[in-house]
N, C-alpha and C positions, 0 to 999 in steps of 0.2 A: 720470361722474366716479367714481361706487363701481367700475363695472366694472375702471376703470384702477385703482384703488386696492388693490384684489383681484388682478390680476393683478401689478402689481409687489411685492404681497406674497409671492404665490406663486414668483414668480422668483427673491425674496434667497435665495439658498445658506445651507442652514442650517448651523451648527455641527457639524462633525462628531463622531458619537457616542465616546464613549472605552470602549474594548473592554478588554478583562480585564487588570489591570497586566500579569500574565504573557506576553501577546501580543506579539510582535517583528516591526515592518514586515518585510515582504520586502521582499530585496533584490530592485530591477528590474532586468533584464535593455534596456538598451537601445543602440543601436547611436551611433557616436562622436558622427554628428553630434544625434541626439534627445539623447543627454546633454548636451553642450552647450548645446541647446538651451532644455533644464530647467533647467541650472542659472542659463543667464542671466535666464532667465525669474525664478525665484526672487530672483538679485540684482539684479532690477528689479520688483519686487515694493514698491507704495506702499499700499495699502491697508490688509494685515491684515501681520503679520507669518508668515514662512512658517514652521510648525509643528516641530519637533527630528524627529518620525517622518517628513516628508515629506526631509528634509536625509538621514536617517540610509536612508532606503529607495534613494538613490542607491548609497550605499555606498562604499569608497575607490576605485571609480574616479573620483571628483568631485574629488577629491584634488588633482592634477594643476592641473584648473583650477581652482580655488578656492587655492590656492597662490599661483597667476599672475597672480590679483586682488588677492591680501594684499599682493602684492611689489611692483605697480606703484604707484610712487606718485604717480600722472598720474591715477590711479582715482578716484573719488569718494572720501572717507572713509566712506559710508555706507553704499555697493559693500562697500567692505573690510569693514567692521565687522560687515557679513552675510554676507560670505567665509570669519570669522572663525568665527562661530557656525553657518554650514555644514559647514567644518572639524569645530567640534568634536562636532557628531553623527555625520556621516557618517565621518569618521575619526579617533578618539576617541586613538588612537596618534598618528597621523602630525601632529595637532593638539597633542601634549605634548610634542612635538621643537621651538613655536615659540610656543607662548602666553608663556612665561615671558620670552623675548626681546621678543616684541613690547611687553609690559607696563611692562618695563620703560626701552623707550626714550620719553626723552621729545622726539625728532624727532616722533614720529608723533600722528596727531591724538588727541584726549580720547577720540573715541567710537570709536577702532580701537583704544586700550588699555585702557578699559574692557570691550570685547566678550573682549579676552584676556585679561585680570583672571578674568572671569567663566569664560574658557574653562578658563581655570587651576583654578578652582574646582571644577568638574566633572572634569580628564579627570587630573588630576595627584592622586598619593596625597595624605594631610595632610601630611605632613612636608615634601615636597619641594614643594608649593603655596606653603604658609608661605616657604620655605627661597628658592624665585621672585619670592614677592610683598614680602617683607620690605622690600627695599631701596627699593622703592614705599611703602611704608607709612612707612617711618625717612623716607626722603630728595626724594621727589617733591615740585618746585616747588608747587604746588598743594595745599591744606588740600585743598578737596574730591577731587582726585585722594587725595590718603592719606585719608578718612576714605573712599571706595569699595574702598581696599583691606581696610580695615577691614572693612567690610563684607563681604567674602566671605570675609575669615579667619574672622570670626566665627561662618559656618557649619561651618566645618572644625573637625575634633578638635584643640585644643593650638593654635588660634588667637586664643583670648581671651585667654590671657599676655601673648602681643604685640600686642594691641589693647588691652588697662590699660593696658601699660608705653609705649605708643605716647601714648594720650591724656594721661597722665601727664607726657610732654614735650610734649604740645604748648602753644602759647600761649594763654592762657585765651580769646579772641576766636575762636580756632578748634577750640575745643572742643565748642562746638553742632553743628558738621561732624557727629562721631563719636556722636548720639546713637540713631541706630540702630541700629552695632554696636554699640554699648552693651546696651541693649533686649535684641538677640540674647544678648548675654553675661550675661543678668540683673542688668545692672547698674541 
């Protein structure tokens, strides 16, 4: 029993080490169908979630098809939502041409406009983040969909105006929503 104890101890894959901020995955070199292959692999990925250096080491040729998962929408939402956050590593551009759309439609599921909330947050400047997420934040059916918007304005410069003035309207029963962009804004 110790001996198997020891060996599946040995086996868990450990964490991988984090190398000097400065360090930039390479881009891999891989041929249409191993990329494919990767990236499905990734958006079938249940266990750990797959790392921004592992998405970004692809590079924008992933582009393409990670696109093609965001837009089907016969896909999982949870497919998408890791299509979404593939996008925005691996192509940090081609990702700010659609975060701020996807965000804000409310056809699409919670957890495919939150991954673009967030994608937004990362790949778009402050202003034009805010300027994306706003009408999410004013107008989204959902308290908790506007208080996640909140929440990532709140890390951006010039996004805690619109997060007082946001909780400020909103109705007192949904004001506990917003208390961790709050937090962030030092409120």
């Amino acid at each position: 029993m110790l001996v198997v104890l020891i060996a599946a101890l040995i086996a868990v894959p450990r964490a991988p080490r984090s190398g000097p901020s400065g360090e930039q995955p390479v881009q891999q070199q891989l041929s249409d169908a191993e990329l494919r292959e990767r990236v499905d692999a990734y958006l079938n990925a249940l266990d750990r979630p797959v790392p921004p250096a592992d998405w970004k080491a692809l590079g924008p040729p992933a582009s393409p098809l990670l696109e093609a998962v965001i837009a089907d929408e016969t896909e999982l939402p949870s497919r998408r939502a890791k299509a979404v956050n593939g996008l925005v590593a691996a192509a940090p551009d081609r990702a700010s041409r659609l975060v701020g759309t996807i965000a804000k439609d409310e056809r699409q599921p919670v957890v495919v406009r939150i991954a673009a909330m967030h994608g937004a947050g990362q790949v778009l400047p402050p202003s034009r983040a805010i300027s994306e997420l706003r009408p999410v934040l004013r107008s989204a059916r959902s308290a908790g969909m506007r208080a996640e918007a909140a929440d990532v304005l709140a890390r951006r410069q010039g996004g805690c105006t619109e997060v007082r003035d946001q909780v400020a309207r909103e109705r007192s029963e949904h004001r506990a929503a917003f208390t961790r962009a709050m937090k962030r804004c030092g409120e």
